[in-house]
C-alpha positions in Angstrom: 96.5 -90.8 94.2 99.7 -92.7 95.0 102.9 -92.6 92.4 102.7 -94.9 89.6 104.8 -97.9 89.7 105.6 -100.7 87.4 103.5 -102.5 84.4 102.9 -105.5 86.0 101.4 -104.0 89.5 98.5 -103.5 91.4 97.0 -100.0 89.9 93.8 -100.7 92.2 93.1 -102.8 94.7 89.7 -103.2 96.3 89.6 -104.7 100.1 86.4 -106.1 101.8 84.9 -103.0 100.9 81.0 -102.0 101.7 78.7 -99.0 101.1 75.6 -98.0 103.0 73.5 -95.7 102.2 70.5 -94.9 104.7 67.1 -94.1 103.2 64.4 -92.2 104.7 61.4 -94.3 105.1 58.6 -91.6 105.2 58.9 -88.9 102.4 60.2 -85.5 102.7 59.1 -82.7 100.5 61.7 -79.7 101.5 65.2 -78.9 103.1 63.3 -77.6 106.5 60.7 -80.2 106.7 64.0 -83.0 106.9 66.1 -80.5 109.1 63.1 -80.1 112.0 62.1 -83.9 111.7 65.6 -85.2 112.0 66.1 -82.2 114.9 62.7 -83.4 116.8 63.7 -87.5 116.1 60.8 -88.1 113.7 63.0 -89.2 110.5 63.5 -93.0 110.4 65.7 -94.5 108.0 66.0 -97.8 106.9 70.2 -99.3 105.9 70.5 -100.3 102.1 73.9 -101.8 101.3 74.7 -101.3 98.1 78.4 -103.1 98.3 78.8 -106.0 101.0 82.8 -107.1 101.4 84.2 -106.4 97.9 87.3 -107.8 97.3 89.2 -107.9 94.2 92.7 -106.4 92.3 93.3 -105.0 89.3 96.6 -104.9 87.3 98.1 -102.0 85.4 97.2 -102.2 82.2 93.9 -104.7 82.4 90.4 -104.3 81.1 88.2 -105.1 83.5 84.6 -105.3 82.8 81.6 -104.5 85.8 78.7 -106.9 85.1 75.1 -107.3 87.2 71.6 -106.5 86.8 70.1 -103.3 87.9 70.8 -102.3 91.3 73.5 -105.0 91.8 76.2 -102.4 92.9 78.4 -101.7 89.6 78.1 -97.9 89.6 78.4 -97.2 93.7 81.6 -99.7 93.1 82.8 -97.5 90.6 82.0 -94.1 92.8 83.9 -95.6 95.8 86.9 -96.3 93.2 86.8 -93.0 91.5 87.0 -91.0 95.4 83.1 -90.0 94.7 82.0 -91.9 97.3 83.6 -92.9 100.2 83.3 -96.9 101.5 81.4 -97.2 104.9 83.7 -100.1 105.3 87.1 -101.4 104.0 89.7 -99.6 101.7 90.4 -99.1 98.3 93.4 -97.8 97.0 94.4 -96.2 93.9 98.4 -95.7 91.9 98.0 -93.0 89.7 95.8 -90.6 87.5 91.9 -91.4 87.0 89.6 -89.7 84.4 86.1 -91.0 84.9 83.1 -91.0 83.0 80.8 -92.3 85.7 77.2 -89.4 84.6 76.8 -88.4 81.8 77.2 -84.6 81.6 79.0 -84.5 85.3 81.1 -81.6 85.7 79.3 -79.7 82.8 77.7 -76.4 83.0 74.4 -76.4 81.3 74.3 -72.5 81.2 77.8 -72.4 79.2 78.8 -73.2 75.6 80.7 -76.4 74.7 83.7 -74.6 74.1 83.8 -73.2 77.3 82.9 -76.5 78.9 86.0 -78.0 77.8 88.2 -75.6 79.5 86.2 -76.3 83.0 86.6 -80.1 82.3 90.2 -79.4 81.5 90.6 -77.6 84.6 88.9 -80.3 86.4 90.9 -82.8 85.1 93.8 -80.8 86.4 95.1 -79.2 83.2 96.1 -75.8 82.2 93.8 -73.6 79.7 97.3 -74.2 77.7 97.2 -77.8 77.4 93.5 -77.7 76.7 94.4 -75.8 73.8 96.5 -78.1 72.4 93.8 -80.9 72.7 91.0 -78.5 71.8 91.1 -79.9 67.9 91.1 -82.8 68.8 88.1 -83.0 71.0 86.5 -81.3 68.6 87.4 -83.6 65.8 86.6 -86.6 67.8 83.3 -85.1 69.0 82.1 -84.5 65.5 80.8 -80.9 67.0 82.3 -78.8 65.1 79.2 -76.6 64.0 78.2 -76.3 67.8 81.0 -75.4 69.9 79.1 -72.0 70.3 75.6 -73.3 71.6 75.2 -74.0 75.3 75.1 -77.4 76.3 71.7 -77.5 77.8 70.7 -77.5 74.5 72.7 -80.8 73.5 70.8 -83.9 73.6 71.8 -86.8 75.3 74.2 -88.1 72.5 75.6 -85.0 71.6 76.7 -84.3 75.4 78.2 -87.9 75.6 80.2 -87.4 72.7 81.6 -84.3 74.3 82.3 -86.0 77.8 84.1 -88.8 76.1 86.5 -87.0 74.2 87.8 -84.7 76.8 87.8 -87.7 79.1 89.9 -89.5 76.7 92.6 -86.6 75.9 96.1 -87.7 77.1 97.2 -91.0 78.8 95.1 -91.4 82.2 96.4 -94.3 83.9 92.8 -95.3 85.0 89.8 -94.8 82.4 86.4 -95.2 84.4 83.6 -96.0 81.6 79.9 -96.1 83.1 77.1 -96.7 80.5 78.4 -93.8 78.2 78.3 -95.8 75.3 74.4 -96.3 76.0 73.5 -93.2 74.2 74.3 -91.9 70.2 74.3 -94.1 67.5 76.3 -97.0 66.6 78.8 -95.6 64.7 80.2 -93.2 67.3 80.0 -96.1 69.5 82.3 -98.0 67.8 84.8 -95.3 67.7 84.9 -95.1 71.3 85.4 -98.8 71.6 88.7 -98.3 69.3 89.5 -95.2 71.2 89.3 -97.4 74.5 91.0 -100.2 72.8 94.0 -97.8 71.5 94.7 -96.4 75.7 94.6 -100.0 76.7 97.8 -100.6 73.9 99.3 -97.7 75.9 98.8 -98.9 79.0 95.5 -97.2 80.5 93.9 -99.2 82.9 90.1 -99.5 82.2 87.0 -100.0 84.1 84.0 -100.7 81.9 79.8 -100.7 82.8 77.7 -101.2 79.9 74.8 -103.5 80.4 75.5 -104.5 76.5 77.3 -107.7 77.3 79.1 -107.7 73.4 80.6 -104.6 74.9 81.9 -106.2 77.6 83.1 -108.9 75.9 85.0 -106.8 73.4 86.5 -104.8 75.4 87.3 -106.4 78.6 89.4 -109.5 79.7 88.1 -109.7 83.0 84.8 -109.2 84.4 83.9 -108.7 88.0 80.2 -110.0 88.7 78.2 -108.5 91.2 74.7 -109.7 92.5 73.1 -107.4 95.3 75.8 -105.7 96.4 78.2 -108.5 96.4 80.5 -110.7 94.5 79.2 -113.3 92.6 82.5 -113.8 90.0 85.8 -112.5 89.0 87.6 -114.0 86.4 87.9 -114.6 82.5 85.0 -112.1 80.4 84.0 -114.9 78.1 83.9 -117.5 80.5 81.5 -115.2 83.1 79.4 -113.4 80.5 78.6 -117.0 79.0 77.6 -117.9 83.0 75.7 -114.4 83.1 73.9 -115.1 79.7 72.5 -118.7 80.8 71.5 -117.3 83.8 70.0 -114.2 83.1 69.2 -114.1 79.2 68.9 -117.6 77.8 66.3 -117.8 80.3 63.8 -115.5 78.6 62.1 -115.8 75.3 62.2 -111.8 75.4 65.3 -110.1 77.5 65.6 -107.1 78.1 68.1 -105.0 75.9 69.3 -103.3 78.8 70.8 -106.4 80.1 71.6 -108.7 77.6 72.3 -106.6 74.3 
């Protein structure tokens, strides 16, 4: 990442930028079975593009909200922004620290305890066991984990492991927070106190990228959404003003909509 520079500048800025991912037509049931039919010519692929010529900016210190049905594009865009994935086309660049939150459970090991997880997600992160110990209580607090710091994390359910990835995502002041559907799991209450914990860093000064397909969410946290719609951009502007667009197109047009899209 590039040196920070002032409040008001470009933290990320997203040029004409596509990803392509090529999928194997016929299936493939091992390593060696793809290794000889790629080596012998008899693997076809067909090109999905999951991003077509995404352009946008973001400014230090904005909340900027990814919207779009399933398979429109929000995650990959916020892989390619993270350094996950790479763009098969265009450039993105990046001022400053990022701590993402793009799968839940990425960078844990199942096999070890959630104590011990947060020192490898520490070290991840790029800080010293000693700084993890001074944001050990913490975590822990914020978790609410306290009676199962000792108990691997395979044995977490899916709420219990987002709690943990939240709170040692959120230690410090990253520059850029990168929040991808997190917030889907555990129960309302928790919810909420990540919202104010997101709210709080973007008081400070964090950055944040937000996917939730709860559009409430996205309304209350962001102030600018970016719109995507099979791999490209549909909007970019004003949250209320988009969501409402999304919402008549997508929501108000079904007696029943889904929860996943319209919550």
């Amino acid at each position: 990442m590039e040196d920070k520079k002032s409040f008001d500048d470009v933290i990320i800025e997203v040029n004409n930028v596509s990803r392509c991912f090529n999928l194997a037509r016929e299936r493939v049931d091992s390593l060696k079975e793809y290794i000889v039919r790629k080596l012998k010519g008899n693997l076809h692929f067909d090109e999905f593009w999951a991003l077509n010529g995404i352009t946008f900016n973001v400014k230090r210190g904005e909340s900027i909200g990814l919207i779009g049905l399933n398979g429109s594009g929000k995650s990959t865009m916020l892989k390619v922004i993270a350094g996950v994935l790479k763009p098969t086309g265009g450039s993105v660049r990046v001022l400053g620290s990022v701590a993402p939150l793009i799968e839940l459970g990425a960078g844990f090991d199942s096999d070890l305890t959630a104590r011990e997880n947060i020192f490898l997600n520490g070290a991840l992160l790029g800080h010293s066991r000693a700084v993890m110990r001074g944001y050990y209580d913490d975590i822990v607090n914020f978790a609410e984990l306290h009676d199962f710091m000792d108990v691997p994390v395979k044995n977490f359910s899916s709420g219990m492991t987002s709690r943990l990835a939240f709170s040692i995502a959120t230690i410090g002041k990253p520059d850029i927070l990168i929040v991808d559907e997190v917030l889907a799991v555990g129960d309302s209450k928790f919810q909420q106190k990540c919202i104010d914990r997101i709210q709080e860093m973007m008081s400070q000064g964090t950055t944040v990228l937000f996917v939730s397909h709860s559009i409430e969410q996205v309304k209350l946290v962001c102030k600018k959404v970016v719109w995507l719609e099979h791999g490209k951009l549909k909007a970019y502007g004003d949250a209320l003003e988009i969501c409402e667009q999304y919402e008549n197109m997508y929501c108000l047009l079904y007696t029943s909509p889904s929860p996943r899209d319209c919550s």
